[in-house]
Every structure is written in C-alpha cells, then in structure tokens.
N, C-alpha and C positions, 0 to 999 in steps of 0.2 A: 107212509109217505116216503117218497125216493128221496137218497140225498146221495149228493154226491161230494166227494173230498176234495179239498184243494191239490191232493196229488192227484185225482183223476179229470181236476177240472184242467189242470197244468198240461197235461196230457193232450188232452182236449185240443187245449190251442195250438199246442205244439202239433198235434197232427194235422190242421184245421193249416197252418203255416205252412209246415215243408208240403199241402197239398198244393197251396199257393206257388208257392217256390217254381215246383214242377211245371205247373200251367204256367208259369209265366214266363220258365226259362223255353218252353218249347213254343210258346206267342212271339218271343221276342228274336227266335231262327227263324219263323214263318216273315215277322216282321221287316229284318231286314239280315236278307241272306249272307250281305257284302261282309257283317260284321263278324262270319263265323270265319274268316281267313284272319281275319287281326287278332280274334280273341276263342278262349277255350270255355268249357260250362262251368271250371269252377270264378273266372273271373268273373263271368257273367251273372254266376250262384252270388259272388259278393255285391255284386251292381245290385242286383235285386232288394237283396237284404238291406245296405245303405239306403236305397231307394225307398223302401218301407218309412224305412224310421224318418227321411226325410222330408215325404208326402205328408205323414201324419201331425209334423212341426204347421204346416199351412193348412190343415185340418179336412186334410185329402184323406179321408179313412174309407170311402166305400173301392170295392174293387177296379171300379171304373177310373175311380181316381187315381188311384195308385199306379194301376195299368199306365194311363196315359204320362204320367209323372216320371216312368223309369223308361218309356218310351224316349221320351224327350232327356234324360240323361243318356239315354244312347246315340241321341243324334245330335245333340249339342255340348258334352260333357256332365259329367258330374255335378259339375259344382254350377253349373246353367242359372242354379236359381240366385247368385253374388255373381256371377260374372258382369260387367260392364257393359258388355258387348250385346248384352242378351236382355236389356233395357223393358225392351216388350213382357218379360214374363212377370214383372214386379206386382204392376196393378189386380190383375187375376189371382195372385197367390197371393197377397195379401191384404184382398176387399175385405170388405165384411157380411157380405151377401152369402145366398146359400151355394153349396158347396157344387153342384150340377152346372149352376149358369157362370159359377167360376170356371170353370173344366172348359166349358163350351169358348170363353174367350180368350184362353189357354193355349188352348187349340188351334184358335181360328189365327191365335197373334202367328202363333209358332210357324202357321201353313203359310201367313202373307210375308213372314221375312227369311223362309224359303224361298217363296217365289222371285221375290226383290233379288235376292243374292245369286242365283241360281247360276245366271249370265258368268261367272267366276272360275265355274267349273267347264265350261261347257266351248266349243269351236263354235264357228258364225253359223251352222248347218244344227246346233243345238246336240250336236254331242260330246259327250264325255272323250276326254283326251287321254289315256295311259299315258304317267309319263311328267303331264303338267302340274299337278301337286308338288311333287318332290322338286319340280325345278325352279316352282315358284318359295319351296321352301331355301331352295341353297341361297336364295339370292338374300336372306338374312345373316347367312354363313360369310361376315366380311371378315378379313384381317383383322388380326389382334392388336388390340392398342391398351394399354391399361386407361383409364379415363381418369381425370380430374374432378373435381363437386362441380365446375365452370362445364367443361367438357359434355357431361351427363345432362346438362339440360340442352346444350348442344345435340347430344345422341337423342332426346325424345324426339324434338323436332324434326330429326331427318328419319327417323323409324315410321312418324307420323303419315311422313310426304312419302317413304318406301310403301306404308301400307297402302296408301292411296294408290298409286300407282300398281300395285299387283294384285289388290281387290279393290279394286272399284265400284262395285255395284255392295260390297258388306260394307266395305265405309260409307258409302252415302246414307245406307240402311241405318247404320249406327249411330251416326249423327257426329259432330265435332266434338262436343265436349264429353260425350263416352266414348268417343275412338281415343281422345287425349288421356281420360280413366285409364281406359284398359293397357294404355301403353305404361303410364305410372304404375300402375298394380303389376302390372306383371317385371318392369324394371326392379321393383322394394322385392317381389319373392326370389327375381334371380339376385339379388344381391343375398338374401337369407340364405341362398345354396351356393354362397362362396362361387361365384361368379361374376368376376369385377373387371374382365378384360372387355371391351367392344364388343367383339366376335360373340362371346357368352352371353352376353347379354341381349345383343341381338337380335340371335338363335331365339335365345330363348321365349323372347315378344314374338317373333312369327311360331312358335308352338304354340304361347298360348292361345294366338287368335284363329289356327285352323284347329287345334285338339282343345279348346276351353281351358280357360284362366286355371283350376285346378288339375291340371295332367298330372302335378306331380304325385294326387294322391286318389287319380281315377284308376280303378281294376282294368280298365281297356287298355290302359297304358300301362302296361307292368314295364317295359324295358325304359320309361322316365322316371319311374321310381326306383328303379334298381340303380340308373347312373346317377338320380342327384341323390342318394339315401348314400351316396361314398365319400362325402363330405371328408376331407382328414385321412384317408386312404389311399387316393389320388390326388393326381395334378389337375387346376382347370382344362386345361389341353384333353388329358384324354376323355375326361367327362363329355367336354364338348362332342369330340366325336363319336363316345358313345350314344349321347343323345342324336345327336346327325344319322347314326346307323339307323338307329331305333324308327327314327322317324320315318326316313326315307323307304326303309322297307315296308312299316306298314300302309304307308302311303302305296306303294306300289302293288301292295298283294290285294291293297281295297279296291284300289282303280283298275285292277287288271282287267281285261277285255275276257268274255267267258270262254272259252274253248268249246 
C-alpha cells in the first residue's frame, strides 16, 4: 500500500499553491490591465496570498471562489469585505447557503453597484476623463486646521456633504447611514496614524472612499503604507503630502488615456 509522508504531503500543497498563485497572478493582468501600471507581481503575489486566507474565513474554498474574491479586492480594496461603503458584499459572504449561489450574488451585487456608481468616473458622452480622479481627490486636500472634539463632529458633517457632492452617484449607492460609517471609520484610523490636523484627516477620508477603508494595509497601495508606517519619524505635513504624491500619481498612471 502507498503511503505518503506528511513531508511529501506538505509538499504537495505547497506545489498545488504556488500553482495557484501563478494562474492567478497571470488571470488577474488578463483581468484588469489598468492595474499592472499601479502595481508590480510581487504586490499582486501578496494580494493573492491575503486573498486566500481571506476567501476561506467566508468559506470560499473552491477555486472559483477564491478567484472571484481577490478579483473583487482588486477592484474594490482589500479590506472590501469591513468596508462600510461596500454594504452589498455582507449578506453573500456571510449566508449560510451553499458556497456557489453565494458567489453568484456576490457577483451579481459587486456588477449592480458598479453600474450605480459608474456615472463618477465618466464625462456626459460616458467617458473616462484623465485627470478627474486626482482632482476630485485634491479637493479633500483643505488647509490645515488642528480640530477640537467640538470641531471634529463639525469636520464629519461637511466631509459628508464634500462626498456627496463629488461622488454622487457612490453616495446615493451607499446609502446615508454607511456613507455617515465610512466617514467615522476612516476619521478613528487617520486619527491612529497621528493625523489630527483638518487637511490630514480629510485627505485621508477621500482615500479611503476612492482606494478602500484599508489602504493603509492593501499591497496595491504600497506608497500609503510606506507614509503612514512613519508615524514618529516625521511631521504630519510631510506625511500628508507624501500620501497626496502617492495618490495622485497613481491615480493618474491608472486613468491614463492608452497611447
């Protein structure tokens, strides 16, 4: 009778993975081209990996799962599945049905609040603007003010009424009381990365609603984890505009028109 060892069954999986790995880092350049200008194979190596261990918490273990799972952290963030904003994905990842017809409404949610939002990106002739990303992001980028405890419930409310007004079609999609969410969560994590002037904080709510509440710890984002991981090193100031850099370029290198 054959037997095989737990060093050759180890083995085994481990090859049976980095096969995975491979087909999936070369599905997910097929799948969206734009992403190979923001990001290199080994971020995308670690999106993967994350993505694994994450699908299988929701008990996404067949390959189709998983596929469509790290699909969707590439075009919504990482952390998609706690984001506020991303409301839709709750119910499907954690029914209690079986794991296919979860997938299928998954899917189906992620394609209708695509659709819903789309208008955001897009001029009145329905195309993509180079250009209008990055300028809808500066208009976060206000003067610095240090805030008060009074102040700060002042700043939600008017970030709330900013979002509204330069995405319109994702906050309607979002709904009020998770657009009101996402602006509290992402206000407590830029407060955790010593970010307590206006300007910082501000920044930092229009990142997380175009790059996902988690930027600061998604592989697509390497240049938000490199400025808020300087905590005690630098100044708020320059943080800030290192995140402002970060941004703004890869905003521009995503949107760029093809040659």
């Amino acid at each position: 009778m054959l037997k095989i060892s737990a060093t050759q069954l180890g083995a085994f999986e481990r090859a049976a993975l980095a096969d995975f790995e491979a087909r999936m880092l070369a599905h997910l350049k097929r799948f969206s081209p734009r992403h190979l200008r923001i990001v290199g194979d080994p971020e995308l190596g670690e999106l993967i990996v994350v993505g694994c261990t994450r699908a299988e918490t929701y008990g996404l273990v067949s390959e189709r799962g998983t596929r469509i799972y790290i699909e969707l952290m590439l075009m919504f963030g990482a952390g998609f599945d706690t984001d506020p904003q991303h409301a839709w994905a709750v119910e499907p990842l954690r029914a209690g049905d079986g794991e296919f017809a979860r997938l299928d409404r998954l899917r189906d949610a992620a394609w209708r609040f695509l659709d819903r939002t789309a208008s955001d990106d897009l001029d009145a002739a329905g195309r993509s603007q180079p250009g209008r990303a990055a300028a809808e992001l500066q208009q976060f980028a206000q003067p610095e003010r240090t805030l008060s405890d009074e102040a700060g419930l002042d700043l939600r409310a008017r970030l709330v009424a900013l979002l509204r007004r330069v995405f319109p079609a994702k906050c309607e999609a979002i709904g009020e009381p998770a657009l009101v969410r996402t602006v509290e969560q992402a206000l407590a994590k830029a407060r955790s990365f010593a970010l307590i002037s206006e300007r910082g904080q501000a920044l930092f709510v229009g990142l997380a609603v175009i790059f996902g509440g988690d930027l600061h710890g998604d592989p697509q984002f390497m240049w938000a984890r490199r400025a808020l991981a300087e905590v005690g090193d630098t100044n708020e100031r320059t943080r800030i505009e290192a995140l402002l850099r970060g941004a703004i370029g890869c905003l521009d290198r995503f949107w760029a028109e093809e040659e």
